[in-house]
C-alpha positions, 0 to 999 in steps of 0.5 A: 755101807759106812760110817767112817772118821779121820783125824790128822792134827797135834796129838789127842787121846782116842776117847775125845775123838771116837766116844765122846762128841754128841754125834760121835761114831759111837752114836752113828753106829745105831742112830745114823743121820745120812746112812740111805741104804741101811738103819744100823753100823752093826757089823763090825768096826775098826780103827787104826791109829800112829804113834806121835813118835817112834815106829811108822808101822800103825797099830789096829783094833777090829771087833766083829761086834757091835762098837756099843757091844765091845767093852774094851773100846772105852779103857783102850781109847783113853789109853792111846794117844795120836796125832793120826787115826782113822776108824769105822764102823761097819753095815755089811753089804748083803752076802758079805760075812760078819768075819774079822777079816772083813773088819776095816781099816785093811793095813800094808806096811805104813799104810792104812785104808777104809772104805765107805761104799759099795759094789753092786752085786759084786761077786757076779760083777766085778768080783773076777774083773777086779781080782785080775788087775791085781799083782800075783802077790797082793792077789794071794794076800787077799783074806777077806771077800769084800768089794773094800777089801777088792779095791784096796787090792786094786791101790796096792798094785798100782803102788807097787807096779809103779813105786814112784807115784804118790798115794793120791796118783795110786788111788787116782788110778784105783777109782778110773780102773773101777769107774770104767768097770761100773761103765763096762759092767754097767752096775753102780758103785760107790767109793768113798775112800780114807787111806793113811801113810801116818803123815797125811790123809787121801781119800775120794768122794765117788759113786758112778751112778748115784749120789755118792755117799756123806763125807765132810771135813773140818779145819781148825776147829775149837774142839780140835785146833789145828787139826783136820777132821773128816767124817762120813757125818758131822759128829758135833756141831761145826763149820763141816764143809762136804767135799765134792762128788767125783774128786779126790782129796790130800791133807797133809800135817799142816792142815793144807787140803788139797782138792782134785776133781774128777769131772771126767767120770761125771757122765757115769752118773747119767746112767 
């Protein structure tokens, strides 16, 4: 699994989000507090970031190596400056190839995603089921072979087989198509998703059969006024608030959180 981070709030140079907190993503990538499934974020990270005015299309950086690993990490965070970010950093599920189109967060238009999670044996599982929910043409757009990259598949049909919904309806519809899978298929998932038009952050706190990974979030802090954070673990020390298992999120630039549960997929857990 994962680490990730999100940021939406007035505009702040990369470095003070990513590098330099005490228990930044730097630090999580080979010292995590709460990673249960693995002992290093060593494969890979990414991070995608809007600017504060001009072009709604958001820029990205990957890195199939170690985050403490790249050396322009550090010029490039101090170079860009942002009102809305996410980044990650990456343990590849076994059987999942360290390839940079494995790298997170994927990018559709305006749009940016990450996932912490998992599916459980995928390629044997869901692999097949989830690929034919998908539109013909988000199916060929399709250049990586992980179960993330399978459920953000699964997000952008629902999005553009149904123009009018929001960003948290289309995800809302992602995770009860991939919870009855687990139900059908009886394998545990986990889905904790980041996803970003640039103007606000959604995301979901889920897993069908085991306790869903960390994620928090943080409003208003000293270190970041008027902003709202949300992360995989705290990475200074804070009011950090854990969002619930099975529900959704919306946050928008004001720093209003929406909550929204999922209480109707709480008996998946009982498996």
């Amino acid at each position: 699994m994962c680490r990730l981070l999100g940021y939406l709030g007035p505009p702040i140079q990369l470095d003070s989000l990513l590098l330099e907190p005490p228990h930044s993503l730097m630090v999580q990538s080979y010292a995590p507090k709460e990673l249960e499934v693995a002992k290093l974020n060593a494969d890979g990270f990414g991070l995608g970031w809007y600017r504060a005015t001009g072009t709604t299309e958001p820029f990205t950086y990957r890195n199939i190596l170690p985050i403490w690993n790249d050396p322009n990490l550090e010029p490039l965070c101090r170079y860009v400056t942002t009102g809305c970010a996410v980044a990650y950093v990456r343990s590849a599920t076994p059987g999942q190839g360290v390839d940079i189109s494995n790298c997170q967060p994927f990018q559709s238009n305006p749009l940016l995603f990450t996932h912490n999670g998992y599916i459980q044996r995928f390629r044997k599982t869901l692999y097949q089921p989830m690929r034919q929910m998908m539109s013909d043409r988000i199916y060929a757009a399709i250049n990586g072979s992980t179960d993330s990259e399978h459920i953000w598949g699964v997000l952008l049909t629902a999005l553009a087989t149904q123009p009018t919904l929001s960003l948290r309806e289309a995800l809302q519809i992602a995770i009860e198509k991939l919870a009855r899978l687990a139900a059908d298929y009886d394998v545990s998932v986990a889905a904790n998703v980041l996803v970003s038009d640039g103007e606000q952050l959604v995301g979901s706190r889920f897993a069908s059969h085991n306790r869903a990974p960390s994620l928090y979030w943080l409003r208003d802090d000293p270190h970041f006024p008027d902003a709202v954070l949300v992360a995989s673990e705290p990475f200074f020390d804070g009011n950090w608030a854990s969002f619930d298992e099975f529900s959704l999120f919306t946050i928008t630039s004001d720093c209003d959180i929406q909550f929204h549960p999922l209480d109707r997929f709480s008996g998946l857990n009982a498996h």
